[in-house]
C-alpha positions as CSV (number, residue, x, y, z in Angstrom):
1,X,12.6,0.7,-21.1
2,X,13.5,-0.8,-17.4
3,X,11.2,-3.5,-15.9
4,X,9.2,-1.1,-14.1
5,X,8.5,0.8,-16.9
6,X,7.4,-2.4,-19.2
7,X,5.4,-3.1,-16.2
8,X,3.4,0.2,-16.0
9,X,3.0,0.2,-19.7
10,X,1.4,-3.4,-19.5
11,X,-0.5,-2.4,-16.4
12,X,-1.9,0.4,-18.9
13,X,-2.9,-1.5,-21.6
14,X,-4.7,-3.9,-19.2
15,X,-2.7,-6.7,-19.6
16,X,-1.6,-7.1,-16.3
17,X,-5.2,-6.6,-14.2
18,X,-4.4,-8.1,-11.2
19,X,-2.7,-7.2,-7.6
20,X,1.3,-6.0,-8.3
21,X,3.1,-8.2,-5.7
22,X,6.3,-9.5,-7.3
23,X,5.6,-7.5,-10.0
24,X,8.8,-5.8,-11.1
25,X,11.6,-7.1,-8.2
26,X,13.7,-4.3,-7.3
27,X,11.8,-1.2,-7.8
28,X,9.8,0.4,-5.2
29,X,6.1,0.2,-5.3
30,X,3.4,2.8,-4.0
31,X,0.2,3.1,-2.8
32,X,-2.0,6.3,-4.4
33,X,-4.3,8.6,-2.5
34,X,-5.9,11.3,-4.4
35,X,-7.6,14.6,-2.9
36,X,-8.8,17.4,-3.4
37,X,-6.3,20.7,-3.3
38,X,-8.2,22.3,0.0
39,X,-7.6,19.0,1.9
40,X,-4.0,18.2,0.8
41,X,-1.9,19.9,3.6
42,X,-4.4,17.8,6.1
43,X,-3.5,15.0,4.7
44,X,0.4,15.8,4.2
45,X,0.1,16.5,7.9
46,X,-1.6,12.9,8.6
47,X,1.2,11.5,6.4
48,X,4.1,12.8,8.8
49,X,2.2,12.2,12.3
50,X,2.0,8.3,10.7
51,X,5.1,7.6,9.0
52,X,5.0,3.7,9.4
53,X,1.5,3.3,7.1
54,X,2.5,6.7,5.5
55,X,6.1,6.7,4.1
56,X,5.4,9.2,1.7
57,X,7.6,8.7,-1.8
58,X,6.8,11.6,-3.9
59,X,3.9,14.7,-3.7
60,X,2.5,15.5,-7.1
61,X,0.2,18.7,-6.6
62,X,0.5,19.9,-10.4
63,X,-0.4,17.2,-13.2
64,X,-0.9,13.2,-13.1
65,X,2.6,12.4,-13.9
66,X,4.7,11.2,-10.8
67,X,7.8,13.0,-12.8
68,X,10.2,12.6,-9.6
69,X,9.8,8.7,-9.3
70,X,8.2,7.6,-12.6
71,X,9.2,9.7,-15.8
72,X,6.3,9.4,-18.2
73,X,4.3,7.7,-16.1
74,X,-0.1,8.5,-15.6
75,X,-1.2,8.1,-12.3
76,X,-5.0,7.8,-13.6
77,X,-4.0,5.0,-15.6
78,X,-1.4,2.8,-14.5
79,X,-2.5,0.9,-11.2
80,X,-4.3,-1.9,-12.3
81,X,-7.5,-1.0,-10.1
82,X,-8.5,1.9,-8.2
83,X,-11.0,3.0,-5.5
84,X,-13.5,6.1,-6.3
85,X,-15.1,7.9,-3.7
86,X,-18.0,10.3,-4.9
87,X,-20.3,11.8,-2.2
88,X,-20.3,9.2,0.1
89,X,-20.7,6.4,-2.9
90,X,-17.8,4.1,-3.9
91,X,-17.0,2.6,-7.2
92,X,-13.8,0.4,-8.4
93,X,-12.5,1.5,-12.0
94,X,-9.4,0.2,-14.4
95,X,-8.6,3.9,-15.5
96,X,-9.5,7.3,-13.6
97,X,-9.3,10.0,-16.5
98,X,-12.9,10.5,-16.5
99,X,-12.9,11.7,-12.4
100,X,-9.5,13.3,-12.6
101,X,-9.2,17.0,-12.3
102,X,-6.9,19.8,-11.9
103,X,-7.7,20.2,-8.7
104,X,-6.6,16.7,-7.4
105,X,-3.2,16.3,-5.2
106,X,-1.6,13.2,-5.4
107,X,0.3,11.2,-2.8
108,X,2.4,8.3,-3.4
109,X,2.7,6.1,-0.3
110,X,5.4,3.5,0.2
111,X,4.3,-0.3,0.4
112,X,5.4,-3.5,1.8
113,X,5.5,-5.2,-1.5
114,X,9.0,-3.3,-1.7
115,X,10.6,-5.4,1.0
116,X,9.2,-8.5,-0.3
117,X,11.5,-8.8,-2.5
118,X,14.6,-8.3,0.0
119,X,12.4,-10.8,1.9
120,X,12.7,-13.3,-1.1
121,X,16.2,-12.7,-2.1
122,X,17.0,-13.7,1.5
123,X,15.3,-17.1,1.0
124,X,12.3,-16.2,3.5
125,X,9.3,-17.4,2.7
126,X,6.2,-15.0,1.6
127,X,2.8,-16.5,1.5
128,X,0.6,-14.5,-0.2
129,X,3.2,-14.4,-3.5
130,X,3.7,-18.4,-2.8
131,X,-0.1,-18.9,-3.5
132,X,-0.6,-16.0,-5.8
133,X,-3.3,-13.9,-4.3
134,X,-3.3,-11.0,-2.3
135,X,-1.9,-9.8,0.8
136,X,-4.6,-10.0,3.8
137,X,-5.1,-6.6,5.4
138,X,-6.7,-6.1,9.0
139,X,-8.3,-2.8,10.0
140,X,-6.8,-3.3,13.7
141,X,-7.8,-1.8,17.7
142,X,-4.3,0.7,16.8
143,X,-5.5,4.1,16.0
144,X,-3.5,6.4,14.0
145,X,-3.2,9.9,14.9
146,X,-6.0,12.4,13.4
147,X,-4.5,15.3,11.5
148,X,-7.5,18.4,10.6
149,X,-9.9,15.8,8.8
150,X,-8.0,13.1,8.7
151,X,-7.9,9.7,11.0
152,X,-9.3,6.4,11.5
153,X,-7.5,2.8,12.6
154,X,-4.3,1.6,11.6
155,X,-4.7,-1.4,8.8
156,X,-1.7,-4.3,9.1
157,X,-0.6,-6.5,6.7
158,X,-0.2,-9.9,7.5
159,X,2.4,-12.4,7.0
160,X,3.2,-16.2,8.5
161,X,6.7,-16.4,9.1
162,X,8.7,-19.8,10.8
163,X,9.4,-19.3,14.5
164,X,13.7,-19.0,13.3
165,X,13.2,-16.7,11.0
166,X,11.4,-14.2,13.0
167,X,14.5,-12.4,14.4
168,X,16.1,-12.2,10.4
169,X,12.8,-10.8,8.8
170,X,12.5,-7.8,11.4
171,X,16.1,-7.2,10.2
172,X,15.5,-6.7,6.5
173,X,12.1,-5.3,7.0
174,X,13.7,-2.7,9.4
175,X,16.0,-1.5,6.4
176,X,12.9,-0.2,4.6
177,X,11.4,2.9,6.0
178,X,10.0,3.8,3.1
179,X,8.0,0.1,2.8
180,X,6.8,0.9,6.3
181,X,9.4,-0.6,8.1
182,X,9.7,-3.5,10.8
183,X,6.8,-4.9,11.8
184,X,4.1,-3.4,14.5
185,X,3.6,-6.2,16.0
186,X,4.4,-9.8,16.2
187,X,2.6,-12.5,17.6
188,X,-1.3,-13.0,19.0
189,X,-3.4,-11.1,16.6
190,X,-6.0,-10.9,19.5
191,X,-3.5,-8.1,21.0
192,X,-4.1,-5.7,17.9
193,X,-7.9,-6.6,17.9
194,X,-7.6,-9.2,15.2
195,X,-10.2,-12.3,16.2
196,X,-9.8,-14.2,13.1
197,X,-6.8,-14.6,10.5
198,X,-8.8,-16.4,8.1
199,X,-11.5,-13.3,7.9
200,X,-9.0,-10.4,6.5
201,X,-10.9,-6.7,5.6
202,X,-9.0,-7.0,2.7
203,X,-6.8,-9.3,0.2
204,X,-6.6,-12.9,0.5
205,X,-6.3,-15.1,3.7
206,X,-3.0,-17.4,3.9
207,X,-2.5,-20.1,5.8
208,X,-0.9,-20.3,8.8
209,X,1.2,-23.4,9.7
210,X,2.0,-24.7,13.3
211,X,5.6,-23.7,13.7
212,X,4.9,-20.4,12.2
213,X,4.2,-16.9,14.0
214,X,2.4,-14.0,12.9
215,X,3.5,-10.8,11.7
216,X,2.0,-7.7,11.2
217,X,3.2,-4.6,9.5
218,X,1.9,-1.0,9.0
219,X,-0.3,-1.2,5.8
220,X,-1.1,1.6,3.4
221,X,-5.0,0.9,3.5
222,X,-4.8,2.8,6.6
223,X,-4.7,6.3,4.6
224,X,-7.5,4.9,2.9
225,X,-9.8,4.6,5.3
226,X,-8.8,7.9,6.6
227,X,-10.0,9.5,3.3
228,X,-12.7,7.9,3.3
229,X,-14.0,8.3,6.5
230,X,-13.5,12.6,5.9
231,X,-16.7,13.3,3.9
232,X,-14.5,14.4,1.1
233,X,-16.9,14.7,-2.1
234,X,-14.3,13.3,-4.4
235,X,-10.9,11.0,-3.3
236,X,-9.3,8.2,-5.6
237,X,-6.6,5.9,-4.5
238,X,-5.6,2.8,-5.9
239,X,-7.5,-0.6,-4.7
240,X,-5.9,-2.3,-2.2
241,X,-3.2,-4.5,-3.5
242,X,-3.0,-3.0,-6.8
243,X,-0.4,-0.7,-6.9
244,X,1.6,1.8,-8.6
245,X,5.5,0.4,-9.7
246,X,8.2,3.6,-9.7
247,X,11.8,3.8,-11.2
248,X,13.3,3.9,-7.8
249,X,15.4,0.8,-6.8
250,X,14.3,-0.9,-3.6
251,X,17.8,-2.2,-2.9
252,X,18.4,-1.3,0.9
């Protein structure tokens, strides 16, 4: 069994409840958005117009196994938490057997918590790993663009990085395409709508410190709220943060 695999099986047997980030260094991690079959090839769609929040890994539109990047794995239960959307009503849930169906289409999303890592083995700092808690997410003023049913704002992820190291972390970050890339923006949050970096949508806030700048990257939340916002009568995903490990390396 490889690290990722040990991980998704501890993950399963709810030993490991918590957000993934640092969670098996060196294999990519995913973000999970479930629909229903009639409004998969909007969303597919929505996935190519928005390649930076929607690097799309792998398409699994028979089954809940993700058998091209995850051999044996169960997409309904191994992402520590997960978001359920019925009618209009949302619930969080540690396993999603019970509202799983044939029907469903599932889409695995690249995340940024794939170049963490590079960012770490290069000796850059990472905040939200540093402190243990989540990474903050901002729904932004950036809009995506709408596909059929689908669209909504572009979320960012934040991370505090020193002035000098700027210019190096858009360099390793830009070697991920499939971990959304370089970052969108860097700099005054008040340019992407952000008033307030200690008031994220989602995650944790992180400190910022006086010599440090702001960056922001394309966040997979923003298919989220895309789904969401479509009047679908059934979607799952996973909850942000919590996210599904594959076998694939994450070595640039």
């Amino acid at each position: 069994m490889n690290p990722a695999q040990e991980t998704r099986q501890r993950i399963r047997d709810g030993s490991l409840p918590g957000p993934t980030a640092g969670l098996a260094p060196g294999f990519v991690q995913t973000n999970l958005v479930m629909v229903p079959r009639s409004a998969a090839f909007d969303f597919l769609l929505f996935c190519t117009r928005n390649p930076k929040p929607c690097p799309l890994i792998e398409v699994v539109d028979n089954g809940y196994e993700a058998k091209a990047s995850a051999s044996g794995s169960d997409l309904r239960k191994d992402l520590p938490r997960y978001r359920v959307m019925l009618n209009g009503s949302e619930e969080s849930a540690e396993d999603v057997t019970p509202w799983w169906d044939d029907d469903m289409v599932s889409f695995l999303l690249g995340c940024s918590f794939s170049f963490e890592a590079a960012l770490i083995r290069a000796g850059l700092p990472v905040r939200h790993i540093e402190l243990g808690c989540n990474v903050p997410m901002f729904i932004t003023s950036h809009e995506s663009i709408p596909a059929g049913i689908f669209s909504g704002p572009t979320v960012m992820t934040f991370r505090p990085m020193p002035a000098h190291l700027v210019d190096k972390t858009i360099e390793i970050t830009e070697q991920y395409p499939h971990a959304h890339g370089g970052p969108l923006h860097v700099g005054d949050p008040a340019e992407i709508g952000i008033s307030d970096l200690t008031q994220p949508d989602f995650g944790d806030a992180v400190p910022i410190g006086d010599n440090e700048v702001p960056m922001f990257w394309a966040c997979g939340v923003t298919p989220q709220l895309a789904v969401f916002n479509a009047g679908l009568d059934k979607v799952i995903t996973h909850d942000p943060g919590h996210m599904f490990i594959t076998d694939i390396s994450d070595l640039a």
